[in-house]
C-alpha positions as CSV (number, residue, x, y, z in Angstrom):
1,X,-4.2,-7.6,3.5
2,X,-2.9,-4.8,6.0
3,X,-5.7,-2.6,7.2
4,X,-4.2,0.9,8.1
5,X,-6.4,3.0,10.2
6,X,-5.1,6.3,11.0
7,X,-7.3,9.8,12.2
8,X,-7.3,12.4,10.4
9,X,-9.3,15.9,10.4
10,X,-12.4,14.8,8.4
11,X,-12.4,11.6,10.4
12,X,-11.0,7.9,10.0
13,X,-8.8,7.2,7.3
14,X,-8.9,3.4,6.5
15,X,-5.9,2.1,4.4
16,X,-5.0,-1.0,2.8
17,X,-2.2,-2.7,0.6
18,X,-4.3,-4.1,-2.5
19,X,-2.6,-6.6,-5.0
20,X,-3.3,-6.7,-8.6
21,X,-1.6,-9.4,-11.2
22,X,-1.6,-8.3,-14.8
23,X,0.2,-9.9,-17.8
24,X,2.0,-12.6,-14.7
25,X,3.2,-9.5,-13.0
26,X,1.8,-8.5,-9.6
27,X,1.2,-4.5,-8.5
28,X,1.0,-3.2,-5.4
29,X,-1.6,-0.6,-4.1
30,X,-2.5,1.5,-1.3
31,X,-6.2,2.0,-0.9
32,X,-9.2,3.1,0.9
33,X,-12.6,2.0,1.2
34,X,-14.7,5.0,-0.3
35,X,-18.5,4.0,-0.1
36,X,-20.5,4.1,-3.5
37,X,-18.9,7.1,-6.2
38,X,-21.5,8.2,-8.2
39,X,-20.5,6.2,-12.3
40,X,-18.2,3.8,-10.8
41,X,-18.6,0.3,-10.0
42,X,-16.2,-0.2,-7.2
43,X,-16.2,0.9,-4.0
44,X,-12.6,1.8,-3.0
45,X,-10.1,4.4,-4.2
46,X,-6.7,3.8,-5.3
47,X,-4.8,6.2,-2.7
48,X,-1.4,5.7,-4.2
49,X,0.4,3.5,-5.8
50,X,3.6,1.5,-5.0
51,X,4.6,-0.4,-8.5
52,X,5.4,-3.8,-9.5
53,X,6.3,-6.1,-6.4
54,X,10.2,-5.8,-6.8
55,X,10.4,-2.2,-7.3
56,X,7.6,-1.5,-4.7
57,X,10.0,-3.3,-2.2
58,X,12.8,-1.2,-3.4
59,X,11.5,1.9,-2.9
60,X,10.2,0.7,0.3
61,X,13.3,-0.6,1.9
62,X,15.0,3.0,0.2
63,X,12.4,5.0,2.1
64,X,13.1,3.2,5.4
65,X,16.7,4.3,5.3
66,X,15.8,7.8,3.7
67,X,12.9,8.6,5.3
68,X,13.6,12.2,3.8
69,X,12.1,10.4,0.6
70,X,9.0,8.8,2.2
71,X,6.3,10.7,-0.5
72,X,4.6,13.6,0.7
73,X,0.9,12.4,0.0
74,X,1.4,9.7,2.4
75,X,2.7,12.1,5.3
76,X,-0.6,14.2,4.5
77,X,-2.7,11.5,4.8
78,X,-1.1,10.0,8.0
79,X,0.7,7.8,7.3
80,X,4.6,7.1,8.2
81,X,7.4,4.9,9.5
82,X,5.8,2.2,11.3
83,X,3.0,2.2,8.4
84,X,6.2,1.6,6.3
85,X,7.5,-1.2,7.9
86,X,3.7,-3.4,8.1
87,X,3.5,-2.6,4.5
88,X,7.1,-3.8,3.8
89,X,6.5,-7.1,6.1
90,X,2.6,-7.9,4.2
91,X,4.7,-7.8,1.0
92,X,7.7,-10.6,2.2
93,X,5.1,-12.7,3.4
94,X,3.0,-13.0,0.9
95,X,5.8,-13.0,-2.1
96,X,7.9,-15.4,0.4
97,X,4.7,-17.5,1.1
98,X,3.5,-18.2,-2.4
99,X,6.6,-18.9,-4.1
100,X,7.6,-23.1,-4.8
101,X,9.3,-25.4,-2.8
102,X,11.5,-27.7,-4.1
């Protein structure tokens, strides 16, 4: 887990990359930690969301090249190229790191 902390005007931003597997696939999400939400169970909010594993890493790696692409929420909340690359580098190691050896 990459924990993003970034200022912003209504104070701290906390971000993190959040992995779901459904169906033998695995998703990747950014999110914060949002305190209790009134009819909800869970405590953090999904602040955007990056795909399955291989496209997330696409679009990453596209982004870092293109960073006229990098999506416009993300530059609003704070967040940019260096953000980009920690995000990129939590997702190697942990696809590279669970996958078999021979």
């Amino acid at each position: 887990m990459v924990i993003i902390v970034r200022k912003s005007l209504g104070g701290w931003n906390v971000g993190y990359l959040a992995k779901v597997k459904s169906k033998g696939r695995t998703y990747w999400y950014l999110k914060e930690y949002a305190g209790k939400q009134p009819f909800k169970m869970n405590r953090e909010r999904t602040i955007f969301n990056f795909g399955n594993e291989e496209n997330a890493l696409a679009k990453m790696h596209f982004w870092k090249v293109k960073s006229d692409y990098f999506p416009v929420e993300l530059i609003d909340l704070g967040y940019g190229k260096d953000d980009l690359q920690s995000w990129i580098n939590q997702i190697e190691l942990v696809r590279f790191s669970l996958k078999k050896v021979d």
